[in-house]
N, C-alpha and C positions, 0 to 999 in steps of 0.2 A: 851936562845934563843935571837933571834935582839930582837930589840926595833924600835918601829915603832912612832915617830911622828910628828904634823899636824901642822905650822905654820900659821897665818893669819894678812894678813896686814887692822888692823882696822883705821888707819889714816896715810896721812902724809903732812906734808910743806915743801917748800921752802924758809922759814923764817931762815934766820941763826942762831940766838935766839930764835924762835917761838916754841912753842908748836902745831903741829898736833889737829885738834880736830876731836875726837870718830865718824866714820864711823857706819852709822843707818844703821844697816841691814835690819832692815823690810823696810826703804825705797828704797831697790836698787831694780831692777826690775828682776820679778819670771822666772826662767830658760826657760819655755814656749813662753815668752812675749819676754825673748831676742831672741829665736829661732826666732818666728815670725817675728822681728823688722828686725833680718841678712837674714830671707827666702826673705824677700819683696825689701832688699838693694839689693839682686842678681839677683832677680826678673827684676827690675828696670834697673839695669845696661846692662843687657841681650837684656834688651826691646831696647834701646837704643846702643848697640851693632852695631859696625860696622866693614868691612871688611878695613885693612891696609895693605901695601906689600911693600917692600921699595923702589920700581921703584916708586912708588905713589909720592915719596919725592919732585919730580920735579914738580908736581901738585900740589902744597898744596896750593897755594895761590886761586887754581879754585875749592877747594873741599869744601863740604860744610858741616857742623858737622847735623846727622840726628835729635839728640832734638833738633835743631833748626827749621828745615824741621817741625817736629812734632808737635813742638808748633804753629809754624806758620800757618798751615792749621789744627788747632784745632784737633791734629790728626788725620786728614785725616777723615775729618768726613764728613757724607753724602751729607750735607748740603752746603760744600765748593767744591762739584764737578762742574766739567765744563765742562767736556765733559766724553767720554768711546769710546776706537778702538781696534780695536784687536791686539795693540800690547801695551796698559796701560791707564792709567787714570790718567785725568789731576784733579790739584787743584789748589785752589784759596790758595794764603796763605799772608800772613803780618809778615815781618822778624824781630821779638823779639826787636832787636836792633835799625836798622837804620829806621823801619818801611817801608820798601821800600816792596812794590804791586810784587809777583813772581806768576808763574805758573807753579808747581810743577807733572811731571811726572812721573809716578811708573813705572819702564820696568823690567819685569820677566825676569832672565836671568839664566836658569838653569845650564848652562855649564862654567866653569872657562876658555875654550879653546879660546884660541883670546881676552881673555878682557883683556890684558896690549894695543893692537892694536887697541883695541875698545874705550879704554879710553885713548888711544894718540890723534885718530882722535876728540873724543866727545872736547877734551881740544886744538886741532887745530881750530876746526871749529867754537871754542868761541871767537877766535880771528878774526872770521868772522865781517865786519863793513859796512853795508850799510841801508839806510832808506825805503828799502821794506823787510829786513829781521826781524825775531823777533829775539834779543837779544838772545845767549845762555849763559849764568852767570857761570856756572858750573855744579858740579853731587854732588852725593854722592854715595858709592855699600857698598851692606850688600850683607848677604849673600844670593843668587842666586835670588837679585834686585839691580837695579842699577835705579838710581832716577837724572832724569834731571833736572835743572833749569833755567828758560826763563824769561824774561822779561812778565811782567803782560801787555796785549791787552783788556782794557777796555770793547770795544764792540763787543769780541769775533771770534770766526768761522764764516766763511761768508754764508758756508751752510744753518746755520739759517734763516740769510734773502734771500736763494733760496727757499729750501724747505719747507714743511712742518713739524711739530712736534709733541713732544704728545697730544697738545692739538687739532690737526688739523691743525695749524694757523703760517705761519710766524712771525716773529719777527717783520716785515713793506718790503715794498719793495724797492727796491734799484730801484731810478732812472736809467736812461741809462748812464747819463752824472758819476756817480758813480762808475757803473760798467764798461765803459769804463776806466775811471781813474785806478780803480784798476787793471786792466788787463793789462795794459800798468807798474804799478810800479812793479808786479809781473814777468812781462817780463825782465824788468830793473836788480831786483835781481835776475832772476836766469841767465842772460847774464854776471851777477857780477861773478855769482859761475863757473861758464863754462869757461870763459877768462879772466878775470880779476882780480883775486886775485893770488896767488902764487904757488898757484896748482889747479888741476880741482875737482871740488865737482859736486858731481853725486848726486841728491836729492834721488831719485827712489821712492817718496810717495808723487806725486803733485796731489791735487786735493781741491777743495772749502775747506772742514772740513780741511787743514793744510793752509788753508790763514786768516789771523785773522788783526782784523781791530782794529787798532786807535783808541781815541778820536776824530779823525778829518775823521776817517772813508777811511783811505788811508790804500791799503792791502799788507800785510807785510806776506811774506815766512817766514811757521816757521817749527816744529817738523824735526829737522836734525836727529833724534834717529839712521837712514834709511842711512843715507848717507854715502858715500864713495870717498875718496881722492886718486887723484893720480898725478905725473905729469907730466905736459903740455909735448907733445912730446910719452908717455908712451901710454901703452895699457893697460886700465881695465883689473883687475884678476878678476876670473870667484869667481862667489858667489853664497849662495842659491838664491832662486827668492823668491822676498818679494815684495811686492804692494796690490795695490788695485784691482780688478778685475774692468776690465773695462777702464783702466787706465793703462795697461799693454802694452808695449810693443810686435807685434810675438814676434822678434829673443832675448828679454829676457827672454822669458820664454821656447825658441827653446837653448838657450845658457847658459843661467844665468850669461852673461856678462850685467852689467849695464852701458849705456853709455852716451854720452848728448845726442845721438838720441835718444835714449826710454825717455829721462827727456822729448824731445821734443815730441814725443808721447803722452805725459799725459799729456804736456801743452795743447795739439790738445783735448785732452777732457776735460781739463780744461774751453777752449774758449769757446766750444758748452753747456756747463753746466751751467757758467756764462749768455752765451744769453738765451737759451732756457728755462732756470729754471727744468731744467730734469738734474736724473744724467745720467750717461755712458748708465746705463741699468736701465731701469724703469720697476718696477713689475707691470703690471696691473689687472693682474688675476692672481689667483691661480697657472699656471701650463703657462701662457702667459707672455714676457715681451717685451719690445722695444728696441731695440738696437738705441741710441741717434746716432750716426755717420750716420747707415741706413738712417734714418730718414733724417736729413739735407739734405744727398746726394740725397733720392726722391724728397728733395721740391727743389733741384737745379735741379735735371734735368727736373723736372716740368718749370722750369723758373722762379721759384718765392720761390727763398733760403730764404728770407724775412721772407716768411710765419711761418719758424720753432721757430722764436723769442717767448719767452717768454710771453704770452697774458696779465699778468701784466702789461708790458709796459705801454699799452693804446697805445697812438699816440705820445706821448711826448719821442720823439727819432729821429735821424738822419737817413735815411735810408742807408747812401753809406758807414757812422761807422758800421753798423749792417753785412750788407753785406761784407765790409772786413775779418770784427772779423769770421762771419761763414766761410767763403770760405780760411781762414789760419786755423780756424780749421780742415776743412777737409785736406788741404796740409798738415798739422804738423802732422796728422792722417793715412797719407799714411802706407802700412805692406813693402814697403822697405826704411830702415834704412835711403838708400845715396839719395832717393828724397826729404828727409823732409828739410826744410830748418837750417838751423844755429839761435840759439840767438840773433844773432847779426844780421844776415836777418828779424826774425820778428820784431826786435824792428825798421827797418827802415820801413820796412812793414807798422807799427803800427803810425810813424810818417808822413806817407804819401813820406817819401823820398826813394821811390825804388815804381815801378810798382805791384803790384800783378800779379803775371802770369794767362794766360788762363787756366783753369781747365779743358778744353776739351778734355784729356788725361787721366779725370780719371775717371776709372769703378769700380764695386763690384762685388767682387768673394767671396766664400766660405772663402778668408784668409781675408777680407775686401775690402781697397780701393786699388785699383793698374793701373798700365799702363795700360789703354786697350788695346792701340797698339804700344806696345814695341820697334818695329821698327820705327813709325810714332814718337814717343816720343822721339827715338832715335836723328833720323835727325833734329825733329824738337830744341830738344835743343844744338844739335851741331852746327844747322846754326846760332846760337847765339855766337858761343864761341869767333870767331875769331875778331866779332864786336865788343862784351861786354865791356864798359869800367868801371863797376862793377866786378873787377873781386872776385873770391869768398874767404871769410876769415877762412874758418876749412873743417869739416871731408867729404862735399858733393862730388858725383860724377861729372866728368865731365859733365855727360847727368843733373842732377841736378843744377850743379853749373851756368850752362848760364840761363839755366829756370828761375832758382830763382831770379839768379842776377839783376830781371830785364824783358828780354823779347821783350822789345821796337822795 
């Protein structure tokens, strides 16, 4: 019959001359123990697992390795949260390496559909550069998550110092002359995103909770997760409708085109949020709430738009700053698209170099604020056009563009 046998290698060297010395078998370790040692090695490596594709190659320098991510916000432990929205959760973290302060975003992404397009824009709009944006550093995606990296904002969401929290209690209040300031650099960057950089960015998630503040307390647009690139010249491709309630644009969510008008829509709620210390819609009861835009536009047709300010305040505030800010919120607030003004109107708005127009055109309907006399609005901002020497810089109508421009 064969012969059957068993070979074992009990020592060996790489001494040319050397002698190998006797391999102790009761010290190598029990078959069980290596099991356990390779189950935990793949365990590990799993955990740490990440999604690669080779179009990624051109990003590598903005990608970021996930044990890095991991360690740095102590794996994402409870303790290094910073915020929760409905579409991820931020974290605080400290990078292994360079030690350098990030705010690390989790985004759920179940479908692989669009994310080579989704992770061209995220690695565009990193190359975004202005001093009311927050930094976007890079990503990382695993599988069906995709993890942002931002620049670390010391003093946070500005929310905090509007609203209230769990404990009841603001953070402290923001004076006027603060919240003025930041309202003005937020206008600044997102005038940056609309005209000024190389293509047009469409934010479509502007509200207090994505403006986050400095050390020096200057407010900085952040969470691009949201946004969308196109350009200049071109016409937004239609997409799901994503935002905040409240904060929405009608014809975004009548179209699901995102455009700078709807960005300027949610700026228009953004302004009255800032003043008034209420969000869009305020819960007050059970089964009751406020619609903030409402609200402003009673205390203006009351005569006393003033009154809708934020009762924090106290008295330490300028009245004709206050008055501005609500009364461009409600213009930026209008439900059609080609009366809102441009970026670049409210930031001269905002600087006092362009008039505020008369508001006396505008009513509330069941769709919000609008013309009330369509015809009256008509002539009256036509009899401006031919004087204007403001003339208008993007997408407003002609009945808008003399209005806005000015008025005088």
């Amino acid at each position: 019959g064969s012969i059957l046998t068993s070979h074992y290698v009990l020592g060996w060297s790489f001494k040319v001359n050397g002698q190998a010395q006797n391999l102790k078998i009761s010290e190598l370790p029990k078959l069980p123990t290596l099991a356990i040692g390779i189950f935990h090695f793949i365990k590990r490596k799993k955990k740490f697992s990440e999604l690669h594709e080779d179009w990624e190659k051109d990003y590598g320098t903005q990608r970021f390795k996930y044990k890095d991510l991991y360690f740095a916000t102590n794996g994402f432990k409870e303790k290094e949260l910073l915020g929760t929205g409905g579409f991820g959760r931020v974290y605080k973290g400290v990078m292994p390496n360079s030690k350098l302060e990030v705010a690390v975003k989790r985004v759920s992404h179940e479908s692989r559909q669009g994310m080579k397009e989704f992770v061209a824009e995220i690695v565009s709009i990193g190359r975004l550069r202005h001093r009311n944006l927050v930094p976007l550093l890079g990503y990382c995606r695993r599988k069906n998550e995709l993890l942002l990296v931002y620049d670390y904002m010391a003093n946070g969401s500005l929310d905090k110092y509007l609203h209230k929290h769990n404990k009841g209690q603001r953070l402290f209040t923001l004076n006027w002359s603060q919240r003025f300031r930041i309202i003005k650099g937020v206008a600044s960057g997102l005038f940056y995103l609309h005209e000024e950089w190389e293509q047009v960015v469409v934010h479509r998630d502007i509200k207090a909770s994505n403006v986050l503040l400095d050390s020096e307390l200057n407010g900085r647009l952040g969470d691009f997760g949201l946004s969308r690139l196109y350009d200049h010249g071109t016409d937004p491709q239609t997409t799901h409708v994503v935002g905040t309630l409240g904060y929405l644009a009608p014809e975004h969510t009548r179209t699901g085109k995102a455009t700078t008008s709807s960005d300027v829509y949610s700026f228009g709620a953004f302004l009255l949020e800032v003043v008034c210390g209420k969000r869009p819609i305020e819960q007050i009861r059970e089964c009751e709430s406020v619609i903030l835009v409402d609200y402003v536009y009673d205390c203006w047709k009351r005569g006393d738009i003033v009154e809708a300010k934020d009762v924090n305040l106290g008295v330490d505030y300028i009245v004709e700053e206050v008055e501005l800010v609500l009364k461009l919120g409600l213009l930026c607030s209008h439900c059609e698209a080609l009366a809102r003004p441009s970026m670049r109107q409210v930031l001269r708005y905002l600087e006092r170099d362009l008039a505020l127009p008369d508001l006396s055109f505008l009513s509330l309907s069941s769709m919000g604020l609008t013309s009330g006399q369509c015809e009256n609005f008509q002539d009256f901002g036509m009899s401006y056009a031919s004087s204007s020497m403001d003339r208008p810089f993007s997408h407003t109508s002609s009945i808008a563009e003399s209005l806005l421009s000015g008025g005088r």
